[in-house]
C-alpha positions as CSV (number, residue, x, y, z in Angstrom):
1,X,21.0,-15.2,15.6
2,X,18.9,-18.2,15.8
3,X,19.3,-18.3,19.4
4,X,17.9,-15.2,19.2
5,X,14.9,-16.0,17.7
6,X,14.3,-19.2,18.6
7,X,13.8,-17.6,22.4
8,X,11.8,-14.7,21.0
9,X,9.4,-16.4,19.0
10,X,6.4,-18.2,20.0
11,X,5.5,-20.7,17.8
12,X,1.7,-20.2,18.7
13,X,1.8,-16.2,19.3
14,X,3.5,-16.7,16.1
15,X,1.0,-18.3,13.9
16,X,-2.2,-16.7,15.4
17,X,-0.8,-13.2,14.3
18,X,0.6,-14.7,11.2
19,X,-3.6,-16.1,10.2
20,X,-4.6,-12.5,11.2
21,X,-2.2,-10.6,9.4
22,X,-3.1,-13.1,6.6
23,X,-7.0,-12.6,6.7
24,X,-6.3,-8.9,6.4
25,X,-4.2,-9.1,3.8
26,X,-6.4,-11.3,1.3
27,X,-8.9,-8.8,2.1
28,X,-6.8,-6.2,0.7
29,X,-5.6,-8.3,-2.3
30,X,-9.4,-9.2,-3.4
31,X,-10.0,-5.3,-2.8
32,X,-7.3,-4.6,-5.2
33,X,-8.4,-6.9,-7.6
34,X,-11.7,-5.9,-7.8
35,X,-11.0,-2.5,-8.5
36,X,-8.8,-3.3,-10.9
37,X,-11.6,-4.8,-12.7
38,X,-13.5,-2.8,-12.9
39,X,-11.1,0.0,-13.9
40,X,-10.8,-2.3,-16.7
41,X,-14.3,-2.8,-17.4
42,X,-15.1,1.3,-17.4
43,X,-12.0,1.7,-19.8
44,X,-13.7,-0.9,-22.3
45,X,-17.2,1.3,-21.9
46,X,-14.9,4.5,-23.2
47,X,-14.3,2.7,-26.2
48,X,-18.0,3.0,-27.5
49,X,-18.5,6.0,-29.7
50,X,-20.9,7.9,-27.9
51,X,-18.2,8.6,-25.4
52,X,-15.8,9.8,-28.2
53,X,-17.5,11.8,-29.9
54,X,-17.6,15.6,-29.1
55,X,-19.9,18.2,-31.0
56,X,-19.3,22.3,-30.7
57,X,-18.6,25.3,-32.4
58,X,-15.2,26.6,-33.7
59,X,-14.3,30.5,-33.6
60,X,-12.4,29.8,-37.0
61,X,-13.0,28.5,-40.4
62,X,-9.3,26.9,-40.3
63,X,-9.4,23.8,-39.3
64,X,-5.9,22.6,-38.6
65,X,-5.5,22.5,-35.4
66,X,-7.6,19.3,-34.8
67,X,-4.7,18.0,-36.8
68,X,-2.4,17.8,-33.6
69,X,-5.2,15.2,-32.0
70,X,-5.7,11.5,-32.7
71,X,-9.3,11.9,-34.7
72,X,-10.9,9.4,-36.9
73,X,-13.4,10.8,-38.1
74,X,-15.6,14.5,-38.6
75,X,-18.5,16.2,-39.6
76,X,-19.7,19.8,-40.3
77,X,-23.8,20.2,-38.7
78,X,-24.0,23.6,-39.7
79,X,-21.5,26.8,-40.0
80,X,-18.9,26.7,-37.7
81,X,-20.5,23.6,-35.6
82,X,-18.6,20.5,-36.3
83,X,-18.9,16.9,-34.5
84,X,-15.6,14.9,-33.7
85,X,-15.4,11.4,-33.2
86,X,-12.0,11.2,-31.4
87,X,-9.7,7.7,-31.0
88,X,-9.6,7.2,-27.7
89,X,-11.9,8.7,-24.6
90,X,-8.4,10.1,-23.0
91,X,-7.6,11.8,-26.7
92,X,-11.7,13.8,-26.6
93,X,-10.2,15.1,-22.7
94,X,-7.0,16.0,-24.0
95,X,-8.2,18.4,-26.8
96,X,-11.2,19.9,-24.3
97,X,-8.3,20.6,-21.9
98,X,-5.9,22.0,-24.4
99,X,-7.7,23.9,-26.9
100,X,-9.5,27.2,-27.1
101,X,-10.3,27.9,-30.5
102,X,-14.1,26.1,-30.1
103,X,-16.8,27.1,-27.5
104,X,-20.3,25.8,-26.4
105,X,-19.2,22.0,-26.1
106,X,-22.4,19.5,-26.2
107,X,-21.3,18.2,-22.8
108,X,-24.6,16.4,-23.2
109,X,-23.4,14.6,-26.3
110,X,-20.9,12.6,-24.1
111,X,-23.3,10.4,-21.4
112,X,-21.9,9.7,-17.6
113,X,-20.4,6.5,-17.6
114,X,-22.5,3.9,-14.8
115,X,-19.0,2.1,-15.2
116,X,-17.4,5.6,-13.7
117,X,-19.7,6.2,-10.9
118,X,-19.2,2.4,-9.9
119,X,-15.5,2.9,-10.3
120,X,-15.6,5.8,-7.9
121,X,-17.6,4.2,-5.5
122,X,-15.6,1.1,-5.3
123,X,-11.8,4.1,-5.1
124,X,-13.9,5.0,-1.9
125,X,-14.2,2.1,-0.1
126,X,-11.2,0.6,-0.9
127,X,-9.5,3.7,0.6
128,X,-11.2,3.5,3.5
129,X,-11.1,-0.2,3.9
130,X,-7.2,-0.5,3.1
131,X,-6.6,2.4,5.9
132,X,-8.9,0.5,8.3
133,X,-6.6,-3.0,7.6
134,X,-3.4,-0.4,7.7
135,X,-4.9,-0.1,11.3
136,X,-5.6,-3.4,12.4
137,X,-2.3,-4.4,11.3
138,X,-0.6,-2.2,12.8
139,X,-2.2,-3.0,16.3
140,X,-1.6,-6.6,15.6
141,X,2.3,-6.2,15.3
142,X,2.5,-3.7,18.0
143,X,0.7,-5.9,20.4
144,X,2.5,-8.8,19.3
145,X,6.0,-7.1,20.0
146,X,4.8,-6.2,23.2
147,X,4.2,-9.6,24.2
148,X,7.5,-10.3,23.4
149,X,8.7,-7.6,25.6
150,X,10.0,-10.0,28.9
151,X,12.1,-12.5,26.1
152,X,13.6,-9.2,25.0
153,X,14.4,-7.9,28.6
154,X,15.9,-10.9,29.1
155,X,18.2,-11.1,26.4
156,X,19.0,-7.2,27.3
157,X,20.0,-8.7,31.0
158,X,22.1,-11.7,28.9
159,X,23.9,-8.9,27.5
160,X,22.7,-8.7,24.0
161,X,22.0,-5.4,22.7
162,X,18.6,-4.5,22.8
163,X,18.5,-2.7,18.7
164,X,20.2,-5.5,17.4
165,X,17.3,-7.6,18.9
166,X,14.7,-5.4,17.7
167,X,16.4,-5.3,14.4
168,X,16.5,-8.4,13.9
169,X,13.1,-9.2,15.0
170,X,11.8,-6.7,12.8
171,X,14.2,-8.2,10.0
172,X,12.4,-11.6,10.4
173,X,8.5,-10.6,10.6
174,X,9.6,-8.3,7.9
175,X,10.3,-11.5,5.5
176,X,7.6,-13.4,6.7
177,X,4.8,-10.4,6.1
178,X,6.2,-9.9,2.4
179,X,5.5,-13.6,2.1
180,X,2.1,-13.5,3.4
181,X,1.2,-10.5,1.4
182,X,2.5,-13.2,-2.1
183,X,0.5,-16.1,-0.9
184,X,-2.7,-14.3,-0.3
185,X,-2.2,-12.0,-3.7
186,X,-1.5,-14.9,-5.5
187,X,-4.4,-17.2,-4.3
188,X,-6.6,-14.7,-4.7
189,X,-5.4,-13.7,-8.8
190,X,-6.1,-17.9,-8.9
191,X,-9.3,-17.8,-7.9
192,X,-9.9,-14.7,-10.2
193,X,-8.4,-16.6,-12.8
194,X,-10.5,-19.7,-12.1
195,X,-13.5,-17.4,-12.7
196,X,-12.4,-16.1,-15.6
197,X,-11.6,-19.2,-17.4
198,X,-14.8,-21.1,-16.5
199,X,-16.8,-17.9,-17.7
200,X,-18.4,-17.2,-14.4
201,X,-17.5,-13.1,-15.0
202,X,-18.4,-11.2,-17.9
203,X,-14.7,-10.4,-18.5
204,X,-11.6,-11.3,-18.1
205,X,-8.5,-9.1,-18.2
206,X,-4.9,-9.7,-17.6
207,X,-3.9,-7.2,-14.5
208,X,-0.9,-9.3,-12.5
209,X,0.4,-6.9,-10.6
210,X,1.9,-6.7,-7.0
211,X,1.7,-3.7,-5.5
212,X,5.1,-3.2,-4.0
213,X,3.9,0.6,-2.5
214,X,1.9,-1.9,0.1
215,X,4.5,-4.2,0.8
216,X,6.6,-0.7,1.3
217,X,3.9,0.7,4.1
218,X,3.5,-2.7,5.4
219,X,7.8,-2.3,6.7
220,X,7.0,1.1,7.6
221,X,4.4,0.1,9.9
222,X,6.5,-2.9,11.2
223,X,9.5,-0.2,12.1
224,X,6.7,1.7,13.7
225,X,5.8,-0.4,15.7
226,X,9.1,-1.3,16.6
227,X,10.1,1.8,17.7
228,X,6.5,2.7,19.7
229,X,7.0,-0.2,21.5
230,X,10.7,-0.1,22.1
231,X,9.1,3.6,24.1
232,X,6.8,1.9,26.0
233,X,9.5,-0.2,27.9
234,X,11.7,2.3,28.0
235,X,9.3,3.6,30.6
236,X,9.6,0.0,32.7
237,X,13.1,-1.3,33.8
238,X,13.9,-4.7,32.3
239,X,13.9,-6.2,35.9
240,X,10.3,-4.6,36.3
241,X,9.2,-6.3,33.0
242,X,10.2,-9.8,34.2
243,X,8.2,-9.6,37.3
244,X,5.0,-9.1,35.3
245,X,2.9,-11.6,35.1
């Protein structure tokens, strides 16, 4: 095996895909950090009362229902027309999804959110920003491979079988990509750390968390490429491959 790979990788092909791969990756780490805090910073603005507090009319005089939701405090403004002030901003959406014994809700009473428009905004773009690095990467493995593609003709010549080269190429840049994806995660939580403890953001909020769904796509793309490029010489022979230049 590390005859196998010691012909197949190129230590400079290696490390200029590895600092691509890399950059792409921090980018998508500092994305998912961001948005992360400012998730937290909308849930904080839900916490102000004026987003927990609900005010409309009731088609009963009983009054026990409300006591199946989390509510802290009430207030009758006229027959029939009560204002709620509710726990939690989830708790207010929970009962206007649930019940139907009130009618004409103040929707007004309850003020969009600038931290929800900005959190929306920021959903959007790092969708389309993590599909666009999704992308690149996946061009950047599959053109690597395909360098590779005389080395791994020649070990098919040798003898070797050509899946259990593939497999354990893909094995190896596997490992390494799964280690790229920690260091850049992790040096960029430091630097948001840093931040936080010298007081240079307005908050700071605990949020470690890898996200293992992106280190899951991040195979998926390797095996893809794997197996598009594994096509593409299928349509050469392997003497063919070793004449090109």
């Amino acid at each position: 095996m590390k005859l196998i790979l010691k012909g197949l990788i190129d230590k400079k092909k290696l490390l200029n895909n590895c600092l691509v791969v890399m950059i792409l990756l921090i980018g998508f780490a500092s994305l998912s950090l961001i948005l992360a805090y400012q998730n937290a910073l909308a849930q904080k603005e839900y916490t102000k009362e004026e987003y927990r507090i609900l005010t409309f009319t009731i088609n009963t005089y009983d009054i026990s229902f409300l006591k199946d939701y989390d509510i802290e405090d009430y207030e009758y403004i006229e027959d029939k027309r009560i204002a709620i002030l509710f726990s939690t901003y989830d708790e207010r959406n929970r009962f206007i999804d649930e019940c139907n014994k009130i009618s004409d809700i103040m929707t007004e009473a309850v003020p969009v959110s600038n931290a929800e428009t900005t959190t929306l905004i920021f959903k959007t773009i790092f969708f389309i920003i993590t599909l666009t690095i999704l992308i690149l990467i996946f061009i950047f493995i599959l053109n690597h491979i395909l360098n590779l593609r005389k080395d791994m003709a020649l070990y098919k010549i040798l003898g070797f079988k050509k899946y259990k080269v593939l497999c354990l190429l893909g094995f190896f840049y596997n490992i390494i990509y799964i280690f790229l994806y920690l260091i850049s995660y992790n040096c960029v939580y430091a630097i948001y750390y840093i931040l936080g403890t010298f007081n240079i953001i307005s908050e700071y909020y605990t949020f470690y968390k890898l996200n293992w769904k992106f280190i899951i796509i991040i195979s998926f793309i390797l095996i893809s490429a794997l197996i598009l490029s594994n096509k593409e010489n299928k349509r050469i022979s392997d003497l063919d491959i070793l004449k090109i230049d």
